[in-house]
matplotlib code that plots the C-alpha trace (Angstrom):
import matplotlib.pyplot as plt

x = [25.4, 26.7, 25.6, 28.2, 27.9, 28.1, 25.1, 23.5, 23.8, 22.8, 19.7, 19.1, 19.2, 17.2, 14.5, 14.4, 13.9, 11.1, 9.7, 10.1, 8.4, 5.7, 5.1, 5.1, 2.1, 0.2, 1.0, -0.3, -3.6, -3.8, -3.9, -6.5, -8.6, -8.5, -8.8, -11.7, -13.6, -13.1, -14.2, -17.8, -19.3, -21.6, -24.9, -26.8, -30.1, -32.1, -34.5, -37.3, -35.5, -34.7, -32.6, -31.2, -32.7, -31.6, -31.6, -29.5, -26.7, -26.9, -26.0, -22.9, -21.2, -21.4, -20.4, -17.3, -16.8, -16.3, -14.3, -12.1, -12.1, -11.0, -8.6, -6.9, -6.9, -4.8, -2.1, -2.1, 0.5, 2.6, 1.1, 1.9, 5.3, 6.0, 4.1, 6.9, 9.5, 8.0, 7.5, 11.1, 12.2, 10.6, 12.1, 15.6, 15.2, 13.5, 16.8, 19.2, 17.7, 17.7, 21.7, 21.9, 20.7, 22.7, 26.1, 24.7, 24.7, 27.5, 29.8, 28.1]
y = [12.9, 10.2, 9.0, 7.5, 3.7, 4.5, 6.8, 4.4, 1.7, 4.2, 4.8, 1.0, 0.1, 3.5, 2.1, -1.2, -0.4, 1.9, -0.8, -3.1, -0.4, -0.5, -4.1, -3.9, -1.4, -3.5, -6.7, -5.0, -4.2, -7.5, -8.9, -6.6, -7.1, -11.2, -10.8, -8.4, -11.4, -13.8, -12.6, -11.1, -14.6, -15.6, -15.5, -18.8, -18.6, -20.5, -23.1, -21.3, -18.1, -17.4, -14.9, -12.9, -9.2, -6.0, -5.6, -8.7, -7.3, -4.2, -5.5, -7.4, -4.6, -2.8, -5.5, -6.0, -2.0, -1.4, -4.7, -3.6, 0.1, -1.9, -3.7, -0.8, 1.2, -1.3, -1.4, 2.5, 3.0, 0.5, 2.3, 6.0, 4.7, 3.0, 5.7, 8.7, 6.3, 5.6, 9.4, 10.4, 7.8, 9.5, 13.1, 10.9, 9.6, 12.8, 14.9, 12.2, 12.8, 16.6, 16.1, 14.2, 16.7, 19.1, 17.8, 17.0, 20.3, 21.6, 18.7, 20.2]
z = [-21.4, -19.5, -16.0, -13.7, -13.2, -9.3, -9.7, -11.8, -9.5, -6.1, -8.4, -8.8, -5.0, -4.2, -6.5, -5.3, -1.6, -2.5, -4.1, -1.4, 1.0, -1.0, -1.3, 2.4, 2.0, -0.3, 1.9, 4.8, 2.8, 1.8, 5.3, 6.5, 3.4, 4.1, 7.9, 7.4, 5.1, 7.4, 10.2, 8.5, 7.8, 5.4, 6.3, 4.9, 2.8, 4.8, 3.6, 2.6, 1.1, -2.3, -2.1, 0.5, 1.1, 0.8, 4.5, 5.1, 2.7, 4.1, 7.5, 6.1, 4.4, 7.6, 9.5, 7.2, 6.9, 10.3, 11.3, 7.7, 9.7, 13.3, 11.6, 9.4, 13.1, 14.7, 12.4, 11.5, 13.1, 11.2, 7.7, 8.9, 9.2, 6.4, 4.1, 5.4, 4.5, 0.9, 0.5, 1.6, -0.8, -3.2, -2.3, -1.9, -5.5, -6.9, -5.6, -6.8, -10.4, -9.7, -8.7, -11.9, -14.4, -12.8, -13.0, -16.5, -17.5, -16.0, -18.1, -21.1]

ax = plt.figure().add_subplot(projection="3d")
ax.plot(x, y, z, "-o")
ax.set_aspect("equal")
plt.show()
């Protein structure tokens, strides 16, 4: 039950691009996530409040949920893409494993 070095090494480099895709997905979240916060500013307590109300946080996590949503919209395209090539990376390596096991049994 020996794999060949070659497949070994196809195996390694399959691997690492997928994970490379998906560090590009999690970047690309990342970005939004950041650009999202910073562009929903902090609303100040003023001078006489203690504490801010319900109402006011209310409005912030809908301002940041839909500029999040915005943002996300604009690079969709850029996600779609990259999520087909990280799923037929995983059908590529998933069949490379099936090809594996097969020419395993047959040397047995």
């Amino acid at each position: 039950m020996i794999i060949a070095p070659e497949a070994l090494a196809q195996l390694s480099r399959m691997d690492e691009a997928r994970r490379q895709v998906q560090r590009q997905l999690e970047l690309i979240d990342r970005q939004i996530t950041r650009r999202a916060t910073a562009l929903v500013p902090q609303q100040r307590k003023r001078h006489g409040d203690r504490r801010e109300t319900s109402s006011d946080i209310c409005m912030v996590l809908k301002r940041y949920r839909s500029t999040h949503a915005a943002l996300t919209a604009e690079r969709q395209p850029e996600i779609d893409a990259l999520s087909r090539k990280l799923s037929r990376q995983d059908q590529a390596i998933a069949a490379h494993h099936e090809r594996q096991q097969i020419a395993l049994s047959r040397a047995a």
